[in-house]
PyMOL Python script that loads the backbone (N, CA, C, O; Angstrom):
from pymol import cmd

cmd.read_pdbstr("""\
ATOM      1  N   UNK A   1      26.899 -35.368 -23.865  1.00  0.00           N
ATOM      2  CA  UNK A   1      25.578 -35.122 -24.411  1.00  0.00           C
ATOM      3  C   UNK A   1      24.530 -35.206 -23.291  1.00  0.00           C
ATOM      4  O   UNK A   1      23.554 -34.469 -23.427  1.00  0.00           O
ATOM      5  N   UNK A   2      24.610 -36.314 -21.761  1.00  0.00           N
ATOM      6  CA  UNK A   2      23.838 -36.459 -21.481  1.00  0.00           C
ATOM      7  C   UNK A   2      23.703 -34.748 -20.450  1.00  0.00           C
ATOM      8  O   UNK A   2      22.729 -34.036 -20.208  1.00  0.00           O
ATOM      9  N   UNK A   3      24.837 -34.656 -20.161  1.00  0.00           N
ATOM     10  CA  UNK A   3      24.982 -33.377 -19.324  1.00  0.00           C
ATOM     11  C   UNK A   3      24.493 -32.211 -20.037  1.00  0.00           C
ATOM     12  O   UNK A   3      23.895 -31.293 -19.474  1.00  0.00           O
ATOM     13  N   UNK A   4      24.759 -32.253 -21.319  1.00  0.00           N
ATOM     14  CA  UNK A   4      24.478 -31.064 -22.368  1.00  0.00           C
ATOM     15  C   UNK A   4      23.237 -30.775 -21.877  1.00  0.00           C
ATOM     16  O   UNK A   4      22.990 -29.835 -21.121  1.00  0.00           O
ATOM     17  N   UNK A   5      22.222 -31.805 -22.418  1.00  0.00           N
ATOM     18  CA  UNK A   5      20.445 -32.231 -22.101  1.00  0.00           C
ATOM     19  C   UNK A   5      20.222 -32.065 -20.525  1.00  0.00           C
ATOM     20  O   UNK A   5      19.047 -31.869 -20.211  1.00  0.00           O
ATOM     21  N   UNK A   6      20.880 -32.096 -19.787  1.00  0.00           N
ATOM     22  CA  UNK A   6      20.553 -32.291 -17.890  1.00  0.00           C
ATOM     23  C   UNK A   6      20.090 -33.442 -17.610  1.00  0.00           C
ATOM     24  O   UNK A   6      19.449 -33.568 -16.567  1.00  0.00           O
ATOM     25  N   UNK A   7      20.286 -34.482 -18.410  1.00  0.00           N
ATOM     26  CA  UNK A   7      20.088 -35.579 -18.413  1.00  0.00           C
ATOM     27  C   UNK A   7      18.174 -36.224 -19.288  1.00  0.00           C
ATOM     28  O   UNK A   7      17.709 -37.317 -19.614  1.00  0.00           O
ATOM     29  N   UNK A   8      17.773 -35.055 -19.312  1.00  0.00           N
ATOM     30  CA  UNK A   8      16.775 -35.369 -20.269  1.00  0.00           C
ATOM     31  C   UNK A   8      16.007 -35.271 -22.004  1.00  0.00           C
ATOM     32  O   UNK A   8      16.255 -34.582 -22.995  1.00  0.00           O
ATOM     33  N   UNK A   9      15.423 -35.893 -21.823  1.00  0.00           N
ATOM     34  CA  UNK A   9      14.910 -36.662 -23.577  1.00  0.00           C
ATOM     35  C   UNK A   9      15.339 -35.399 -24.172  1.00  0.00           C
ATOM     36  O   UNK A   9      15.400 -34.452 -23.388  1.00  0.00           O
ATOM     37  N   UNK A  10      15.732 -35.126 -25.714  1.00  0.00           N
ATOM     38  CA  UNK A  10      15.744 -34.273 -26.441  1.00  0.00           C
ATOM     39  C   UNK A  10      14.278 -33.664 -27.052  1.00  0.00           C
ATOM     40  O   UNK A  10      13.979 -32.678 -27.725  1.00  0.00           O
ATOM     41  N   UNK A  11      13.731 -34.492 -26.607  1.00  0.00           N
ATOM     42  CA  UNK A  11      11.737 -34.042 -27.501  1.00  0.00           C
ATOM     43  C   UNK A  11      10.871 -33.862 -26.176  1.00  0.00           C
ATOM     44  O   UNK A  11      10.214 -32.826 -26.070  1.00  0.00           O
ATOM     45  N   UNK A  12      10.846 -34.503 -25.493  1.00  0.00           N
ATOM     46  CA  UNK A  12       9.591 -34.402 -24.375  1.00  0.00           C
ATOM     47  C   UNK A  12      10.106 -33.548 -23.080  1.00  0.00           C
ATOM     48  O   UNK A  12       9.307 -33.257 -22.189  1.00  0.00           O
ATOM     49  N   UNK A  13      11.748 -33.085 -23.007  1.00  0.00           N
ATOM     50  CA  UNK A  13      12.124 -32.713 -22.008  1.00  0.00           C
ATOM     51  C   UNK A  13      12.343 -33.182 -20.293  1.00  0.00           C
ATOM     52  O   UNK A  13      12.607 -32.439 -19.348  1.00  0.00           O
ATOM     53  N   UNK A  14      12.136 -34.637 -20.294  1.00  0.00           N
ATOM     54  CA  UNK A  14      11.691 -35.639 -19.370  1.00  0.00           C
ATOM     55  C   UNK A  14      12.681 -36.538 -19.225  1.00  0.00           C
ATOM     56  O   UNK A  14      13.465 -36.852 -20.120  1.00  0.00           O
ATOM     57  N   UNK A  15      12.672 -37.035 -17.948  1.00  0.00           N
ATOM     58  CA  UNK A  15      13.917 -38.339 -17.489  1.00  0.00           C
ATOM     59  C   UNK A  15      13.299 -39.250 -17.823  1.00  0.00           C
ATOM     60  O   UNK A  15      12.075 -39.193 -17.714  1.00  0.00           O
ATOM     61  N   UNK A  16      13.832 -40.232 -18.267  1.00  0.00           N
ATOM     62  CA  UNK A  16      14.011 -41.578 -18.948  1.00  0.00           C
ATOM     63  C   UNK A  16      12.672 -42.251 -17.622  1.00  0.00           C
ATOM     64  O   UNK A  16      12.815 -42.163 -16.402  1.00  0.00           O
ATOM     65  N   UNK A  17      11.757 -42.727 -18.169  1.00  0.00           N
ATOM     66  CA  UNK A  17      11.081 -43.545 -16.801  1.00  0.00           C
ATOM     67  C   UNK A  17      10.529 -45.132 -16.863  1.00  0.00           C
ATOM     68  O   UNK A  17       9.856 -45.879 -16.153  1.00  0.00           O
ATOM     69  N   UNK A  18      11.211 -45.182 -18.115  1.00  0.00           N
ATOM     70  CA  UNK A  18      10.954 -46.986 -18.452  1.00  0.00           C
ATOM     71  C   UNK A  18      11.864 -47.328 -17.707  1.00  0.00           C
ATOM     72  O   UNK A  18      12.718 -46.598 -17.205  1.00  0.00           O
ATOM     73  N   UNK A  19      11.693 -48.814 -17.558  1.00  0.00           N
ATOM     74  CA  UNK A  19      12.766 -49.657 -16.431  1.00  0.00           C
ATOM     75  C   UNK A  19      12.890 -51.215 -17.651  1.00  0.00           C
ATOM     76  O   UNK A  19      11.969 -51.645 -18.346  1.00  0.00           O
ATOM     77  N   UNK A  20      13.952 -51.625 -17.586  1.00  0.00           N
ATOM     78  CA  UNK A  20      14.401 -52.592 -17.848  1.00  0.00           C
ATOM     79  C   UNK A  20      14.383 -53.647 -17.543  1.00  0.00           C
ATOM     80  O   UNK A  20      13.866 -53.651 -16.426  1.00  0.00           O
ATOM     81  N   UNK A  21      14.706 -54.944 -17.915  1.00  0.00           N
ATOM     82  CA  UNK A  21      14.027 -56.473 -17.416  1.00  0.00           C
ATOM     83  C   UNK A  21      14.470 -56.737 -16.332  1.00  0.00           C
ATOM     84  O   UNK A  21      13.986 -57.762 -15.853  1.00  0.00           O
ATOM     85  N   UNK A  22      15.597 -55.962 -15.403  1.00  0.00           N
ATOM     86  CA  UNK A  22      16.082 -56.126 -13.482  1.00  0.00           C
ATOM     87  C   UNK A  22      15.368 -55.012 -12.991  1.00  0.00           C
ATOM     88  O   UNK A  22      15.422 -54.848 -11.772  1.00  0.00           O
ATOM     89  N   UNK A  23      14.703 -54.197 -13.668  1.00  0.00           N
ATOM     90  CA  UNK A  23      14.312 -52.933 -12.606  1.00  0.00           C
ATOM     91  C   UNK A  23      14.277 -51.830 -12.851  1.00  0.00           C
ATOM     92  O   UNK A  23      13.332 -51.058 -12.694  1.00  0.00           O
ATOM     93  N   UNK A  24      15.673 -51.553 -13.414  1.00  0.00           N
ATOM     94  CA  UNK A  24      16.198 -50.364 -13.609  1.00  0.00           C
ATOM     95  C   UNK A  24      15.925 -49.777 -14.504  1.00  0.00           C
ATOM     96  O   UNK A  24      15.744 -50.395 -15.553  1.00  0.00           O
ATOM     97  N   UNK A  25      15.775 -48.307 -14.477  1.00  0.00           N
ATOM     98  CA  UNK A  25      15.422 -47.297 -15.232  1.00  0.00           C
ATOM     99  C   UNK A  25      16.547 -47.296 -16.270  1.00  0.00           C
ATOM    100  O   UNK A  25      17.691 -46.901 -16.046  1.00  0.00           O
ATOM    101  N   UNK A  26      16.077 -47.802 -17.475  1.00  0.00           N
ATOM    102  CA  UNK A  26      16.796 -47.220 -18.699  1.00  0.00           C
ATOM    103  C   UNK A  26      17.383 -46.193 -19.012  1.00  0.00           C
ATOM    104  O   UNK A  26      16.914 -45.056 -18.960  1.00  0.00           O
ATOM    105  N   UNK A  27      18.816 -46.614 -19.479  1.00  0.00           N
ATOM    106  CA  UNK A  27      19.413 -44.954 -19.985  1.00  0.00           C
ATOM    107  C   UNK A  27      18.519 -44.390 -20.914  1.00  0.00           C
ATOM    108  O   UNK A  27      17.563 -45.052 -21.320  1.00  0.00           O
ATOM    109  N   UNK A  28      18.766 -43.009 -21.370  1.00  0.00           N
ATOM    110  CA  UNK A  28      18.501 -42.612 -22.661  1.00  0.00           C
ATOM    111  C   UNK A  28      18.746 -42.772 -23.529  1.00  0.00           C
ATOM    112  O   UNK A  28      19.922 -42.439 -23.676  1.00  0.00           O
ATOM    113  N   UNK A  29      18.156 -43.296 -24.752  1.00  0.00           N
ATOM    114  CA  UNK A  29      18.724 -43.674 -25.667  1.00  0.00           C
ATOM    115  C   UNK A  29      19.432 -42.968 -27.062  1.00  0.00           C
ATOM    116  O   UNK A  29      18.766 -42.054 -27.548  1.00  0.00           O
ATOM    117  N   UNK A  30      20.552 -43.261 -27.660  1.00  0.00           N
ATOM    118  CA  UNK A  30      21.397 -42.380 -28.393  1.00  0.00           C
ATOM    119  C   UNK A  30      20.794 -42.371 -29.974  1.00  0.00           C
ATOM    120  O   UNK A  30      21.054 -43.249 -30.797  1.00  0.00           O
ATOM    121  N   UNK A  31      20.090 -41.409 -30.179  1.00  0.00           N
ATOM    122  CA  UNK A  31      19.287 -41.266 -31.533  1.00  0.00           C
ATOM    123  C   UNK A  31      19.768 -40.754 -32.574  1.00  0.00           C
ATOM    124  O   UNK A  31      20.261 -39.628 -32.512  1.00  0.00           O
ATOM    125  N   UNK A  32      19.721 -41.678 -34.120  1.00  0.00           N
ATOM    126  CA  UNK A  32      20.594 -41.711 -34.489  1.00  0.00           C
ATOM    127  C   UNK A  32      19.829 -41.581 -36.220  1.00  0.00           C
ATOM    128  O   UNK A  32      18.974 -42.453 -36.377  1.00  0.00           O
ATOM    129  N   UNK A  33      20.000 -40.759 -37.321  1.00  0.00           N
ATOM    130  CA  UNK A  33      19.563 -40.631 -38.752  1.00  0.00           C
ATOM    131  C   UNK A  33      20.089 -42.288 -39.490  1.00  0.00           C
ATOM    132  O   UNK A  33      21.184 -42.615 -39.948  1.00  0.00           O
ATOM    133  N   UNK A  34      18.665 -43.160 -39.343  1.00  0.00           N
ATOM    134  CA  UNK A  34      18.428 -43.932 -39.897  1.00  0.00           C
ATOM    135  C   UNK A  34      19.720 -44.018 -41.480  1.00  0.00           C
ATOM    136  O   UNK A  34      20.415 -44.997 -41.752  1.00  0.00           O
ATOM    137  N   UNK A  35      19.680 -42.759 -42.213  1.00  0.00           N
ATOM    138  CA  UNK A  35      19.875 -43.181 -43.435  1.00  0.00           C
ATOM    139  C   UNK A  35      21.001 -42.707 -43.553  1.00  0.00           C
ATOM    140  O   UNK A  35      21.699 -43.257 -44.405  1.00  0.00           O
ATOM    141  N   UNK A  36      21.601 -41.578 -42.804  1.00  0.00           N
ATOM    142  CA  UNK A  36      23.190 -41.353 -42.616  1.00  0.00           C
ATOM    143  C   UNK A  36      23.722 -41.642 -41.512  1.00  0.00           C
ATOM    144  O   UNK A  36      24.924 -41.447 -41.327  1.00  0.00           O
ATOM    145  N   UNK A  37      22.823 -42.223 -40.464  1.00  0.00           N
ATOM    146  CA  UNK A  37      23.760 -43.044 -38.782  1.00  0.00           C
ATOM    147  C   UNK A  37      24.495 -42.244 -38.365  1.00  0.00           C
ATOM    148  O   UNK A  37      25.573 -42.603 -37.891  1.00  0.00           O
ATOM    149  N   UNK A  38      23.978 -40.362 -38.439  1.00  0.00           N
ATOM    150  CA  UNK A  38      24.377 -39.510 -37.817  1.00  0.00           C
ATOM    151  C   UNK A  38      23.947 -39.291 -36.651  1.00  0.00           C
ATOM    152  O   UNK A  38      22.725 -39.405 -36.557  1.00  0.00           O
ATOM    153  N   UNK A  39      24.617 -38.954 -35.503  1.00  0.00           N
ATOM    154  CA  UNK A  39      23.685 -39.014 -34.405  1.00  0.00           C
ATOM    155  C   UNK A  39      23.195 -37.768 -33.919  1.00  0.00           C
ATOM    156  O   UNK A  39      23.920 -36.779 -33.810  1.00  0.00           O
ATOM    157  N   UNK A  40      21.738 -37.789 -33.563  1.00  0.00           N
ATOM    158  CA  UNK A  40      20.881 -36.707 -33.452  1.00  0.00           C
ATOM    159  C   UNK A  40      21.065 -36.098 -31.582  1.00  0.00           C
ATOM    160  O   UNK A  40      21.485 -34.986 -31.260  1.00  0.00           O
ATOM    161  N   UNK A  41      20.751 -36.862 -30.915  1.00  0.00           N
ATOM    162  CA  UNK A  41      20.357 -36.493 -29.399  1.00  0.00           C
ATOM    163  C   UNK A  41      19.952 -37.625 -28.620  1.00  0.00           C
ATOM    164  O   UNK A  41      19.607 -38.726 -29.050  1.00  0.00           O
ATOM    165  N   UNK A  42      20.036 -37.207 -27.324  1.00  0.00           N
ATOM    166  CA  UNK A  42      19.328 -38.572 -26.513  1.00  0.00           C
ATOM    167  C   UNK A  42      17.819 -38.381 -26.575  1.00  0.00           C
ATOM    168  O   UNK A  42      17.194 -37.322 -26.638  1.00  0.00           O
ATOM    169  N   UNK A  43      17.505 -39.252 -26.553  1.00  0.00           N
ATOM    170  CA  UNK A  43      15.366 -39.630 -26.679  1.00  0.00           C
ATOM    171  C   UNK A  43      15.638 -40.767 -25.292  1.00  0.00           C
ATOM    172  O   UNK A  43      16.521 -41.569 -24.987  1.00  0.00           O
ATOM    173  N   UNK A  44      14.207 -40.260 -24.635  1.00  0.00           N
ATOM    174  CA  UNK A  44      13.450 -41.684 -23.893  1.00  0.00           C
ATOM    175  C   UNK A  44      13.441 -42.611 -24.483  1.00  0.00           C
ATOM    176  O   UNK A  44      13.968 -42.583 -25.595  1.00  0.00           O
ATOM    177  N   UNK A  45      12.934 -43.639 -24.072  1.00  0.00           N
ATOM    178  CA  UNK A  45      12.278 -44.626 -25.022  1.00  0.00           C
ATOM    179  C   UNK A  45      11.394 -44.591 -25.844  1.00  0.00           C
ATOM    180  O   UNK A  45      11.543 -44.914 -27.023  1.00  0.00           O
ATOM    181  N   UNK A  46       9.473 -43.861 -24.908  1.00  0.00           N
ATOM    182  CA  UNK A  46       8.671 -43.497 -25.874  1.00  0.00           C
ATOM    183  C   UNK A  46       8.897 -42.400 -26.634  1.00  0.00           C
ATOM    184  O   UNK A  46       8.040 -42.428 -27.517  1.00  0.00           O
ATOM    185  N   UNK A  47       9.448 -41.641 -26.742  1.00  0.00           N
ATOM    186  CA  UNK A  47       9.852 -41.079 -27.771  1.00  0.00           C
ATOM    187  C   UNK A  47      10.953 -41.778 -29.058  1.00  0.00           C
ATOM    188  O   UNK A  47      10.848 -41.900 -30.278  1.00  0.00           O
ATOM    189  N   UNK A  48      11.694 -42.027 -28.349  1.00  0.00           N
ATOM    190  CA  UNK A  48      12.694 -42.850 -29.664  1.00  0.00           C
ATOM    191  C   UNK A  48      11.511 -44.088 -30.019  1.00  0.00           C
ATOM    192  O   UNK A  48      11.440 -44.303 -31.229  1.00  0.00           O
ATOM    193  N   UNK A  49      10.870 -44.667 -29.435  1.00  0.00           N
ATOM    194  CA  UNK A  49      10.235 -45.715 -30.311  1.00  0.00           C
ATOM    195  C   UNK A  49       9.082 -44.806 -31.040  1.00  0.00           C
ATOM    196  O   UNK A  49       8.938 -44.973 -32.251  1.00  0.00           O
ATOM    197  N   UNK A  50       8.357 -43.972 -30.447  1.00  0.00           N
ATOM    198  CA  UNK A  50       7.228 -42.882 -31.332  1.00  0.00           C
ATOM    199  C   UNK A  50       7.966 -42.593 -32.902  1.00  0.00           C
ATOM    200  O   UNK A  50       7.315 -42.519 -33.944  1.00  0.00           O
ATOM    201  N   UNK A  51       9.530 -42.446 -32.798  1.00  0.00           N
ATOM    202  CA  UNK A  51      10.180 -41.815 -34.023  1.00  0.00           C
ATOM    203  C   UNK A  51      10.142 -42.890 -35.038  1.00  0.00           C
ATOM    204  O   UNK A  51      10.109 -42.729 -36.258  1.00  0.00           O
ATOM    205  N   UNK A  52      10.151 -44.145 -34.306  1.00  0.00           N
ATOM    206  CA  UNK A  52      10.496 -45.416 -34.943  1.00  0.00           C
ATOM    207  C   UNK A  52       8.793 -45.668 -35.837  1.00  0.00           C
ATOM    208  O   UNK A  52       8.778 -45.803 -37.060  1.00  0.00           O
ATOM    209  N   UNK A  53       7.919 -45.686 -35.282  1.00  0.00           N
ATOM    210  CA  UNK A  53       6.629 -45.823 -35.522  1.00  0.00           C
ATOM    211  C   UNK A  53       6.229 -44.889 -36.758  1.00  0.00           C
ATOM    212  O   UNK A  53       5.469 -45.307 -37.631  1.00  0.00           O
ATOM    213  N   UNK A  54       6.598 -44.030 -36.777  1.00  0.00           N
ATOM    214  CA  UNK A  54       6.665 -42.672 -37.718  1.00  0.00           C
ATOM    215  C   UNK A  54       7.384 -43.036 -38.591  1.00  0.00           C
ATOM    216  O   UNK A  54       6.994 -42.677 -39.702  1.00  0.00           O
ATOM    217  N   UNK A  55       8.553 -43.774 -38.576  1.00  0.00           N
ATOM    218  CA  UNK A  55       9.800 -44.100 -39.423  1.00  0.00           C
ATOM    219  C   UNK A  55      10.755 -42.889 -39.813  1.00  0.00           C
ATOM    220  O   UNK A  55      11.430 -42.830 -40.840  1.00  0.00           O
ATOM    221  N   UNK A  56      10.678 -41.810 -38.671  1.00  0.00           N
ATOM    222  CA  UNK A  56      11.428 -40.675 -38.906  1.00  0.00           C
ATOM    223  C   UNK A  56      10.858 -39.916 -40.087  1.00  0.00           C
ATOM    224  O   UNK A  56      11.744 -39.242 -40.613  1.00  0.00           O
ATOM    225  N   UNK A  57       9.493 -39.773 -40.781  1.00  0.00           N
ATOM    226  CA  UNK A  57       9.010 -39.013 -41.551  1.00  0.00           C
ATOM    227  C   UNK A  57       8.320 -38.038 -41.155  1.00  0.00           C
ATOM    228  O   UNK A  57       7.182 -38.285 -40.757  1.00  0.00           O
ATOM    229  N   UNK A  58       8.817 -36.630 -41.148  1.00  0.00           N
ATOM    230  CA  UNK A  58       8.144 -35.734 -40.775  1.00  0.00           C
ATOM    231  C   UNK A  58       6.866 -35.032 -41.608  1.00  0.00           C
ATOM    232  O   UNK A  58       6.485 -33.904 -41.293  1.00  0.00           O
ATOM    233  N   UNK A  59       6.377 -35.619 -42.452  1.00  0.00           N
ATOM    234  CA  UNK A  59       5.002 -35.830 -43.575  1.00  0.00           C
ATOM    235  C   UNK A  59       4.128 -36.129 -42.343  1.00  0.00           C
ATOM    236  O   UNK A  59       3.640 -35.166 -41.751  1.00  0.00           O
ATOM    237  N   UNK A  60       3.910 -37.254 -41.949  1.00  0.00           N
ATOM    238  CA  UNK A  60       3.520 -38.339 -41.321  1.00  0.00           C
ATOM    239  C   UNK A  60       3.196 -37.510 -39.794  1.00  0.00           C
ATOM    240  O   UNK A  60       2.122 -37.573 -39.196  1.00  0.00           O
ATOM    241  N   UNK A  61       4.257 -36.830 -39.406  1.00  0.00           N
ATOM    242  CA  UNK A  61       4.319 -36.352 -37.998  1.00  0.00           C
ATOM    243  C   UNK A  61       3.663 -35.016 -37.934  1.00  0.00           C
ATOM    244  O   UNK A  61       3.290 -34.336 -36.979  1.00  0.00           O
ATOM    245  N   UNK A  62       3.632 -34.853 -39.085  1.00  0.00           N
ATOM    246  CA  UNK A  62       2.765 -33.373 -39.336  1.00  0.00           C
ATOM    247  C   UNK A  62       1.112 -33.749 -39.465  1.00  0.00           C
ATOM    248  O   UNK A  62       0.072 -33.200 -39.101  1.00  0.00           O
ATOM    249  N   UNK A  63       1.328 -34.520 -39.912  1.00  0.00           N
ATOM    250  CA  UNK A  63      -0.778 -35.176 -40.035  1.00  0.00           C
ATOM    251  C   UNK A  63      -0.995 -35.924 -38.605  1.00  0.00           C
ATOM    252  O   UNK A  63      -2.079 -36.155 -38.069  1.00  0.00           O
ATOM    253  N   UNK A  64       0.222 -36.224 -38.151  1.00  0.00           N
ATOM    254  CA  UNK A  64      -0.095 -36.742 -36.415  1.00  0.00           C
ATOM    255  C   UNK A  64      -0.501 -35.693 -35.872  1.00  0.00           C
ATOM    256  O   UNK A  64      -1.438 -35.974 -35.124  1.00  0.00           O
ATOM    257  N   UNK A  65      -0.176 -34.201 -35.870  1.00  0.00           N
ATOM    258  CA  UNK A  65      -0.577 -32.736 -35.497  1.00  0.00           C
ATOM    259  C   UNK A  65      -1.521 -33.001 -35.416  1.00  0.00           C
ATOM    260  O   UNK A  65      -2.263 -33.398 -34.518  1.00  0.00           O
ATOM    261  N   UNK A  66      -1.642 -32.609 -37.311  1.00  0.00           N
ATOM    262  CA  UNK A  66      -3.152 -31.758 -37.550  1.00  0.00           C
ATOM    263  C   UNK A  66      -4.372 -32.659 -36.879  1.00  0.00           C
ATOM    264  O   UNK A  66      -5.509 -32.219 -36.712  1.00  0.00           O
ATOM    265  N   UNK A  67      -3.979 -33.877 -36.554  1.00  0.00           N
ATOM    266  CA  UNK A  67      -5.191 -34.807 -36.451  1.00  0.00           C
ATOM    267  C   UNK A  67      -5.142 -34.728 -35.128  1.00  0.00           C
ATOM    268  O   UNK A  67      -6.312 -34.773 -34.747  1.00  0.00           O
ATOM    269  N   UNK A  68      -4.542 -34.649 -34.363  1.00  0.00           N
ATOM    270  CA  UNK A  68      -4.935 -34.466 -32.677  1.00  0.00           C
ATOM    271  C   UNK A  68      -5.316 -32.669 -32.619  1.00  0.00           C
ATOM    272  O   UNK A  68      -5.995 -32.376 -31.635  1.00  0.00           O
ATOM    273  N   UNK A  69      -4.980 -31.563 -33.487  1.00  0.00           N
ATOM    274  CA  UNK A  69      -5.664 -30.911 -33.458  1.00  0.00           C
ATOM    275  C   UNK A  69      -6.370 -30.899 -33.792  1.00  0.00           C
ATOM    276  O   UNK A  69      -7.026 -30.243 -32.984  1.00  0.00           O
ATOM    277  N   UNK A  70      -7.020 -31.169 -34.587  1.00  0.00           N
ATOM    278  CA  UNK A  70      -8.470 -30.869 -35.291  1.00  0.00           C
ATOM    279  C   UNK A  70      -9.550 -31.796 -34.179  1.00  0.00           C
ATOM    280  O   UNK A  70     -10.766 -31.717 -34.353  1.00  0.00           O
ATOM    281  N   UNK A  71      -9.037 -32.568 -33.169  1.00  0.00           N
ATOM    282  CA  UNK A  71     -10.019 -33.103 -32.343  1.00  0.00           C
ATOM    283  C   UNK A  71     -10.077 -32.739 -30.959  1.00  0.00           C
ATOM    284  O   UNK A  71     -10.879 -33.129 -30.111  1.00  0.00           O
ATOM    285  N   UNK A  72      -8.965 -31.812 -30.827  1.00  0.00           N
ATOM    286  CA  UNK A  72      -8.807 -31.180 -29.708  1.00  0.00           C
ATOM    287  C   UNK A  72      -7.714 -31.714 -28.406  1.00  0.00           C
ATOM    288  O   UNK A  72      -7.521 -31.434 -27.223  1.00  0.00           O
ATOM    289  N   UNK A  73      -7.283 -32.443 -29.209  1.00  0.00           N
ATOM    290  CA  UNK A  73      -6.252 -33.560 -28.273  1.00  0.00           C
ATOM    291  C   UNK A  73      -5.115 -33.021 -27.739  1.00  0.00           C
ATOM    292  O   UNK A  73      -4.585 -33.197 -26.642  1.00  0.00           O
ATOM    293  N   UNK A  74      -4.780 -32.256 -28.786  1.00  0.00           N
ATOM    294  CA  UNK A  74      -3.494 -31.420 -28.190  1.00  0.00           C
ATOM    295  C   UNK A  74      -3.195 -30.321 -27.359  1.00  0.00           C
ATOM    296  O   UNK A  74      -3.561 -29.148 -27.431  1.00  0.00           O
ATOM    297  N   UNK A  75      -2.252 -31.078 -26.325  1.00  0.00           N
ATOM    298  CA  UNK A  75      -2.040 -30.579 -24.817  1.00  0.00           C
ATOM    299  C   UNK A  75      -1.216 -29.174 -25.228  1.00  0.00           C
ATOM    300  O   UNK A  75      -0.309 -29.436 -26.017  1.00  0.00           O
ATOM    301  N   UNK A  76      -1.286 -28.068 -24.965  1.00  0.00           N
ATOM    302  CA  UNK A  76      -0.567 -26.113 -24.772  1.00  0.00           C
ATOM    303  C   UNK A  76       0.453 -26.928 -23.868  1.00  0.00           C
ATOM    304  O   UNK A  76      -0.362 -27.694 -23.354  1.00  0.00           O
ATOM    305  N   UNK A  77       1.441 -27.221 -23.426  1.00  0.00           N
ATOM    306  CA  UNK A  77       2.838 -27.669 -22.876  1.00  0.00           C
ATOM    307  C   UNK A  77       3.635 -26.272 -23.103  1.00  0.00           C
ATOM    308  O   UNK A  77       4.334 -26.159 -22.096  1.00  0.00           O
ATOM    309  N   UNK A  78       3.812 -25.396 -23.765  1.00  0.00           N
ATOM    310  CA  UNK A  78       4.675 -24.241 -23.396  1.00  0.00           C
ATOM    311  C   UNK A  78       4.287 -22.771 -23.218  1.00  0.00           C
ATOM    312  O   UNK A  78       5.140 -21.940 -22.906  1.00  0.00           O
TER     313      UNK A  78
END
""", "prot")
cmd.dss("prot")
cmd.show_as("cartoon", "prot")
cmd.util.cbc("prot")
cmd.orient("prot")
């Protein structure tokens, strides 16, 4: 999986850049459907914890949109 990805996040497209309590840069972490513990893809951290914050509701992640659009927040990235 991690090779699948090139070694980066499944959402932000980015290498892992948190570091851990010796130093080291954290693997990616293996993301996984809360309610069937199917596993989805590797995530960063801030992203796998962003999903966590959300609680995996895409209701929720859709008004996270509209609300950084409607204020202009949201970065054109592709």
């Amino acid at each position: 999986m991690f090779d699948a990805q090139n070694g980066l996040c499944a959402i932000c497209s980015q290498p892992e850049t948190v570091r851990n309590g010796t130093g080291q840069i954290k693997m990616l972490s293996l993301d996984h459907c809360h309610a069937t513990n199917t596993v989805r893809s590797l995530l960063c951290d801030n992203c796998n914890k962003g999903l966590g914050v959300f609680h995996d509701d895409v209701n929720v992640l859709r008004r996270a949109i509209e609300y950084l659009e409607s204020h202009g927040q949201l970065l054109q990235t592709l």
